[in-house]
C-alpha positions as CSV (number, residue, x, y, z in Angstrom):
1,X,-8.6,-1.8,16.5
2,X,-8.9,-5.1,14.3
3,X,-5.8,-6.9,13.6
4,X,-4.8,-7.3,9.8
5,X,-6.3,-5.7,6.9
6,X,-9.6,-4.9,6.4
7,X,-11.7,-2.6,3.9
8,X,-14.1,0.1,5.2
9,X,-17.6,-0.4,5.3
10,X,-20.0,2.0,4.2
11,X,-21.1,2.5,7.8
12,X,-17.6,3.2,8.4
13,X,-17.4,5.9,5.3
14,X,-20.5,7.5,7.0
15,X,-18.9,8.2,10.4
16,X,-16.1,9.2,8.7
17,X,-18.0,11.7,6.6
18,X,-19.5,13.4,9.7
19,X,-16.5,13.9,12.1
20,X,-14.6,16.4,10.1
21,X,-17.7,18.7,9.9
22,X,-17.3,19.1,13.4
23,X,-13.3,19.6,13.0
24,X,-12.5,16.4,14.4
25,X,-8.7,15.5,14.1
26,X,-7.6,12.2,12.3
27,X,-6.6,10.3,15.7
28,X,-10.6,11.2,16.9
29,X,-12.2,10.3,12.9
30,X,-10.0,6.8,13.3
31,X,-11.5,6.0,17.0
32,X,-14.7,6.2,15.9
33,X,-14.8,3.5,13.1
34,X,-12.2,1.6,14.8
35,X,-9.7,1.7,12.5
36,X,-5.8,2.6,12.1
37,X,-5.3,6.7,11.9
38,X,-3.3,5.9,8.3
39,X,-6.5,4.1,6.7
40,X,-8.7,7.3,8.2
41,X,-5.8,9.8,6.8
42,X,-5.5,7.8,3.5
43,X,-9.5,7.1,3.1
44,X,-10.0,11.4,3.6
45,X,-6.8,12.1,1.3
46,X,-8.7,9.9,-1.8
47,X,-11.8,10.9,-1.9
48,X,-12.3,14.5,-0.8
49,X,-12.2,16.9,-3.6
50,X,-13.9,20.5,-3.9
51,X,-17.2,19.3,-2.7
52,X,-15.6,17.5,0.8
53,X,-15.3,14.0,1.6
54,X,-18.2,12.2,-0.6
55,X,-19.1,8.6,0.9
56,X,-20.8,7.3,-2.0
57,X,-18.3,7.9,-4.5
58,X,-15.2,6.8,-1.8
59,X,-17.3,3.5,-1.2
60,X,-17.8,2.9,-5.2
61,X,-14.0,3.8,-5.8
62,X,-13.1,1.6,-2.7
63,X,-15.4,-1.4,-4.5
64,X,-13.5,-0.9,-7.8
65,X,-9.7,-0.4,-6.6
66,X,-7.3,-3.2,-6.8
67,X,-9.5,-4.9,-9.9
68,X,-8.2,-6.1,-12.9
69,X,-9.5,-4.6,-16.0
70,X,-10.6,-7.5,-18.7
71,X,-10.2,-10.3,-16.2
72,X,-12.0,-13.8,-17.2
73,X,-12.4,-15.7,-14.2
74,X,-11.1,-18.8,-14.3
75,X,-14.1,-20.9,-14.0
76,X,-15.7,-19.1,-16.6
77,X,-13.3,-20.3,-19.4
78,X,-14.5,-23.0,-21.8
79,X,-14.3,-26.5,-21.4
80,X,-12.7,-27.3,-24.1
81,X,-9.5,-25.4,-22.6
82,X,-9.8,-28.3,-19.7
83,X,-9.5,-30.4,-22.6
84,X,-6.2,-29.8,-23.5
85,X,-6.7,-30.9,-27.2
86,X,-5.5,-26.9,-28.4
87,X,-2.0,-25.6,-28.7
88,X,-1.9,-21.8,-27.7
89,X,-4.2,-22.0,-25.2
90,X,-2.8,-19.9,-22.0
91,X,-3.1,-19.2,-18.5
92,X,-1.4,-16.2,-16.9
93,X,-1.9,-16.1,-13.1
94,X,-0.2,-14.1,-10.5
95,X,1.0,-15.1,-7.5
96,X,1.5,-12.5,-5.0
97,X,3.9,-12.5,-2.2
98,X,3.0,-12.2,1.2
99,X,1.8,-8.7,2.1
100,X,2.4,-7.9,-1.3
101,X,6.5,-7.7,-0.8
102,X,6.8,-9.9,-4.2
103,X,4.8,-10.8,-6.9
104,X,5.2,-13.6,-9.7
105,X,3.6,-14.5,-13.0
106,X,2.7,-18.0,-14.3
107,X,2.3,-18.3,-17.7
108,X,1.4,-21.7,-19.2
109,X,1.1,-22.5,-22.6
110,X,-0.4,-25.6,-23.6
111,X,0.6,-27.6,-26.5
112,X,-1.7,-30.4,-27.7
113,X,-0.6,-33.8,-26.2
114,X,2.1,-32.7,-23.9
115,X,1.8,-33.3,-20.6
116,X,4.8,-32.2,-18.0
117,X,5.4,-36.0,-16.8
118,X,6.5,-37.2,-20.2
119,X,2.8,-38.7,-21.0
């Protein structure tokens, strides 16, 4: 089994999908891809419904989960916030705790022609 966390591949999905069919138990569906019994009993939890276990829509849920909806990259703002010429202009950024056990927010708001070492 890999050490750490690590996402399922599609690959992975697909065995997954074709174990319980042949009423495999969780410990045998997590052999095959490798991976912990929890991920396997958490990965077949989420995404089976009235139809079964549906690898497509598990991989495009599992490609979705954990983003931020309305999130601007930070490269992608505009140069004039590099600037700093603007006051209001803001950056929020998490900071997230080591295996997510604590989180904290940075917020920074910049006021034209301050500068935090008394320039």
């Amino acid at each position: 089994m890999p050490s750490g966390y690590h996402h399922l591949t599609f690959e992975q999905r697909c065995r997954i999908e074709a174990l319980p069919e042949r009423g495999a138990a969780l410990r045998t569906m997590a052999r095959a891809p490798g991976c912990h019994v929890s991920t396997i009993g958490r990965e077949v939890k989420r995404n089976t419904g009235r139809r079964g276990y549906r690898i497509k829509q598990a991989h495009r849920l599992a490609t979705g989960r954990g983003l931020i909806p309305n999130r601007v990259d930070i490269r992608e703002h505009p140069a004039v916030v590099d600037e700093k010429t603007r006051t209001g202009d803001r950056e929020v950024d998490p900071i997230i705790g080591s295996r997510h056990r604590g989180a904290v927010v940075s917020d920074v708001v910049c006021a034209a022609g301050a500068h935090a070492d008394g320039r």
